[in-house]
C-alpha positions in Angstrom: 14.1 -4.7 12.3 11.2 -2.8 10.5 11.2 -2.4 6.7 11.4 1.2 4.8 10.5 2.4 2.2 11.3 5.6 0.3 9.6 7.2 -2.4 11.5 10.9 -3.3 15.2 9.9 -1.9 16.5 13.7 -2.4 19.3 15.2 0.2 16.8 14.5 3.4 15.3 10.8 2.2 19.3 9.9 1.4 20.8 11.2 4.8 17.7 9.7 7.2 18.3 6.3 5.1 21.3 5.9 5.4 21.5 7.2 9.1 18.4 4.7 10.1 20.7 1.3 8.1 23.4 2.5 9.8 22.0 2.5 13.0 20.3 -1.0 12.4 16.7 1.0 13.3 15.4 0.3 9.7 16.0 -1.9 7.0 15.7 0.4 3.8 14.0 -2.2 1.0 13.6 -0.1 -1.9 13.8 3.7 -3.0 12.0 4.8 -5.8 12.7 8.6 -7.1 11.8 10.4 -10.6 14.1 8.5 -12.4 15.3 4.9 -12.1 19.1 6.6 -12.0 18.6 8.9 -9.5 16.8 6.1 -7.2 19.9 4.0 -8.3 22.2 6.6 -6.7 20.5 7.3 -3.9 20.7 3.3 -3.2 24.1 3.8 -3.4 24.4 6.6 -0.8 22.3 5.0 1.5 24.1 2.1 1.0 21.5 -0.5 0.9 17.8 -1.1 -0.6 16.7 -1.5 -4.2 15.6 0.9 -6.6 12.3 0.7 -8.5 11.0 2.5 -11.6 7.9 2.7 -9.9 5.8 3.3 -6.7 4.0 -0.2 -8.2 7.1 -2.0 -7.9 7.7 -1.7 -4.3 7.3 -4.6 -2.3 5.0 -4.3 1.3 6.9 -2.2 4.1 6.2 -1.6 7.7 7.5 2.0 7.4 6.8 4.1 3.9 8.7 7.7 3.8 7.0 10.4 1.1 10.6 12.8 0.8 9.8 14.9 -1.8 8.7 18.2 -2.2 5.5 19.8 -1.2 4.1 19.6 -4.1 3.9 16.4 -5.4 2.7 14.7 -1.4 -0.6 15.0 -2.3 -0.3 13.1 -5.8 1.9 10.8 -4.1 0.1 9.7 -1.1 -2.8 8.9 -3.5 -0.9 7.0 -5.8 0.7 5.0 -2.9 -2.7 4.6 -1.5 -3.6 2.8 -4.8 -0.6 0.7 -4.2 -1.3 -0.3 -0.3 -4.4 -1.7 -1.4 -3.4 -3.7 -4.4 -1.0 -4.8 -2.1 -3.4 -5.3 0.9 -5.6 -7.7 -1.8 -3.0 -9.1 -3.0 -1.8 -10.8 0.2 -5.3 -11.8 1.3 -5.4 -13.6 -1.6 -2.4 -15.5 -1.3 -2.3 -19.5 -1.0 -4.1 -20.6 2.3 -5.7 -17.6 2.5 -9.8 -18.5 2.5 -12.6 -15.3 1.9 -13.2 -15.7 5.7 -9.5 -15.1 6.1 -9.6 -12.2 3.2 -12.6 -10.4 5.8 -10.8 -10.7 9.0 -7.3 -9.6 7.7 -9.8 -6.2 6.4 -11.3 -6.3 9.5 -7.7 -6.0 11.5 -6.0 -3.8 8.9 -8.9 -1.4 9.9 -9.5 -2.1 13.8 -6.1 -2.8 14.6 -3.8 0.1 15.9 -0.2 -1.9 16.1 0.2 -4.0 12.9 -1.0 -1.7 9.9 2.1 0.2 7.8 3.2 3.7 8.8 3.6 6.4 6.2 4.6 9.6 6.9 5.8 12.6 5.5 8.9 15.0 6.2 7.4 18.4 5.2 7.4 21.0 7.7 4.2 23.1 5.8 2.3 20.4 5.3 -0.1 18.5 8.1 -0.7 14.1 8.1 -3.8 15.2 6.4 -2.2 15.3 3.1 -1.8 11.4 3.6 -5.3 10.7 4.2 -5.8 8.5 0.8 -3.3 6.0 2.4 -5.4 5.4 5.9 -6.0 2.8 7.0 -2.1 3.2 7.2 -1.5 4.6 10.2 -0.2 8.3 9.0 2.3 11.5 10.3 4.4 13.8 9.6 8.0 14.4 10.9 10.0 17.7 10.4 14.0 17.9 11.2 14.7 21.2 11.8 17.8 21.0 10.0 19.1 22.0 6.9 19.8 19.1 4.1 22.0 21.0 2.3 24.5 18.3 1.5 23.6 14.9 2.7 27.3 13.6 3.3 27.7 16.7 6.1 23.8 16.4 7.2 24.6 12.4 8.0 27.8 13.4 10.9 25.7 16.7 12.3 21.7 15.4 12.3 21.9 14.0 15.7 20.9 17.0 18.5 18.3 18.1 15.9 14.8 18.6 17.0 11.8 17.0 15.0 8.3 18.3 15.2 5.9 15.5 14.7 2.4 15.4 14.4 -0.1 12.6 13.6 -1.7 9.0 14.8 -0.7 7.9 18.4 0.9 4.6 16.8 2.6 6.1 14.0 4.2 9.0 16.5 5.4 5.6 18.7 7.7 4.4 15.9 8.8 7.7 14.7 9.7 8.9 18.4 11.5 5.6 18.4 13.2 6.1 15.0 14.9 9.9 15.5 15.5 9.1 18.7 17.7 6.0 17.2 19.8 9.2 15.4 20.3 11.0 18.8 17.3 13.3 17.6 14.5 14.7 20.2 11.2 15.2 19.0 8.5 17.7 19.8 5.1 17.1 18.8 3.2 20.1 17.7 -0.3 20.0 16.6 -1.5 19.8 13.0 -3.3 23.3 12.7 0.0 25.3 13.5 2.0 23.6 11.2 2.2 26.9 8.7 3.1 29.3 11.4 5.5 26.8 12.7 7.1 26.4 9.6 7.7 30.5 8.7 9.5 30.2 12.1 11.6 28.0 10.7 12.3 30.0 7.6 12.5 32.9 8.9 15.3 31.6 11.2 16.8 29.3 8.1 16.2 30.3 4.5 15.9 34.2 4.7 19.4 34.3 7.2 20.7 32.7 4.0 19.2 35.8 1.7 20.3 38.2 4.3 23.5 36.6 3.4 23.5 36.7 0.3 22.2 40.9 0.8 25.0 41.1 2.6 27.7 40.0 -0.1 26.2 42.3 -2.6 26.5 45.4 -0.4 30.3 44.4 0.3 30.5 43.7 -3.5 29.2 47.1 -4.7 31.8 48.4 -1.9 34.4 46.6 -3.9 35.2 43.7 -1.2 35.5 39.9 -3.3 33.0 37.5 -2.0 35.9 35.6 0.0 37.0 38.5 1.7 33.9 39.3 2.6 32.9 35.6 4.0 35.8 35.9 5.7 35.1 39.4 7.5 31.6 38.6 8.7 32.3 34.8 9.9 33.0 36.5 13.3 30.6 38.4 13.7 27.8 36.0 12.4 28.7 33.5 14.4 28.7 35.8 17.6 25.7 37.1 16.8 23.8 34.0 16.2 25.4 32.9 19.7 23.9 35.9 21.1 20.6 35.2 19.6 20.8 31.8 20.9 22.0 32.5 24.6 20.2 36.3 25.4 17.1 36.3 23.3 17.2 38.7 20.4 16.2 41.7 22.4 19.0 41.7 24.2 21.2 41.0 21.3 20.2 44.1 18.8 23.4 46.5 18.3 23.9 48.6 15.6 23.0 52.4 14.3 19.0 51.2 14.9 19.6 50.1 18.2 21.3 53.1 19.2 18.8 55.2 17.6 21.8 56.8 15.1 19.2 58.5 12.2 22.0 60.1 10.3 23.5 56.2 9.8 20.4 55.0 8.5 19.8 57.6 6.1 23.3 57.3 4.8 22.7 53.8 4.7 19.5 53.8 2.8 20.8 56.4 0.4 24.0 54.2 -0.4 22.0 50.9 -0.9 19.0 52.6 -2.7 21.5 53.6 -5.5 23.1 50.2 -5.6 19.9 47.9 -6.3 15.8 48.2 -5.3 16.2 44.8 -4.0 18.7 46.1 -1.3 17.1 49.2 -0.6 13.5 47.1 0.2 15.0 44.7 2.3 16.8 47.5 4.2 13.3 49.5 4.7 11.5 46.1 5.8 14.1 44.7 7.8 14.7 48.1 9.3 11.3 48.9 10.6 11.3 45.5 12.3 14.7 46.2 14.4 12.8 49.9 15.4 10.2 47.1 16.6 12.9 45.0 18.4 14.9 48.4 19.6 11.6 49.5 21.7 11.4 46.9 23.5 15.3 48.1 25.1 15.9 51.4 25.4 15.0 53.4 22.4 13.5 56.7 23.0 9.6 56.9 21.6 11.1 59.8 19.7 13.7 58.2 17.7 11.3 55.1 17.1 9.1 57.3 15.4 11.8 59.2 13.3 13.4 55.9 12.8 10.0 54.7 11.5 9.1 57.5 9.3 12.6 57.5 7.3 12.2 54.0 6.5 8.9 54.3 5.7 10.4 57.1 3.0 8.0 59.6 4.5 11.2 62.1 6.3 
């Protein structure tokens, strides 16, 4: 079994951990987050592994997974790059190891394509690139389309999730291997289209969860309780997103837009514009892309262009 190790163990390093022990695919050897606590509970969710106070602590690993946020990869993969090759010396160093061993162990670690460590990333912004300090590690990047919003549910609903990967041949070889162990598929994507691919995904994700949240405050205002409400549109937004899902979002677009109703968006606007800016913005943006969506059925040119023009604020 091949050795991991974590550094940033939030809700996604926690749930892949523990899924990848469970499933006997990796060992997880040590975990090392912000603080030596948190590293000690994620060790404790995972179920298995050691934490350490510090990248500099961690022992050598076949597998290393950067699971923090964007922000800090780039500091990260450097620091760990530091570490790889302290480590690297280290071993060539160790007894019965001669300076004609020390050269050929550098000369494999850089030729060699099958026995130097992985490291890869899980952002779905960022390209391998970002891990460049660590070569000659063999580096990738691997993005679950799946949201970690609480790693106890994400662990019994990850598998069927689709991960787009993208980096060294050898590295993409284990990882294939490693979501495939957690009934993932993966789909490789190259490294350049990594931004657009990732507004995709939070278009589709992060902003359905502000629409949401739009949502609740127009019930609010209407004086409907936030559990009423959830209640009321948990038809509806599940049918819709099955719709979505099955016919293609053309083919899914009702409402006073789709039907080209005018008076129904300009009572609309009118009632959200004097409840909040925020609503009233969203409305106008959001609008103008459903007259978009509408033309592609059966909207008149017509009512497109009166459509556009009122939520544009120039009718």
């Amino acid at each position: 079994m091949k050795t991991l190790n974590i550094i940033g163990a939030g809700k996604l390093g926690r749930t892949l951990g523990r899924l990848w022990q469970e499933r006997g695919f990796f060992e997880v050897q040590t975990v090392c987050n912000r603080s030596l606590k948190s590293a000690l509970t994620a060790v404790r969710f995972i179920g298995a592994g050691k934490a350490a106070g510090s990248i500099g602590e961690m022992p050598a690993a076949d597998c290393w997974l950067i699971a923090s946020g964007d922000r800090q990869i780039a500091a990260l993969a450097t620091e760990l790059a530091n570490h790889l090759h302290s480590l690297a010396v280290t071993n060539s160093r160790a007894p019965g190891h001669s300076d004609d061993d020390h050269t050929a162990a550098n000369r494999k670690t850089n030729d060699s394509r099958t026995d130097r460590p992985v490291v890869f990333h899980c952002s779905g912004a960022l390209g391998s690139s970002v891990l460049a300090p660590c070569r000659p590690a063999a580096i990738a990047s691997a993005h679950p389309v799946h949201s970690f919003a609480d790693p106890a549910r994400s662990v019994a609903t990850l598998a069927g999730t689709a991960v787009a990967v993208e980096g060294d041949s050898d590295a993409l070889t284990v990882l294939n291997d490693a979501f495939g162990a957690l009934g993932c598929r993966t789909l490789a994507i190259a490294s350049e289209h990594k931004s657009l691919y990732h507004a995709g995904s939070v278009f589709a994700c992060n902003y359905m969860t502000a629409l949401m949240d739009l949502s609740l405050q127009c019930f609010a205002a209407a004086g409907i309780d936030e559990a009423e409400a959830l209640s009321l549109l948990q038809p509806i937004v599940l049918q819709t997103a099955r719709n979505n899902l099955e016919l293609g979002p053309a083919a899914s677009l009702t409402g006073p837009i789709a039907r080209g109703d005018t008076a129904t968006v300009a009572s609309q606007l009118k009632a959200v514009a004097g409840t909040s800016p925020l609503l009233a913005a969203n409305y106008r943006q959001l609008g103008l892309a459903c007259v978009e969506l509408a033309r592609r059925g059966d909207l008149p040119a017509e009512i497109a262009e009166q459509l556009n023009a009122l939520l544009n604020g120039s009718h």
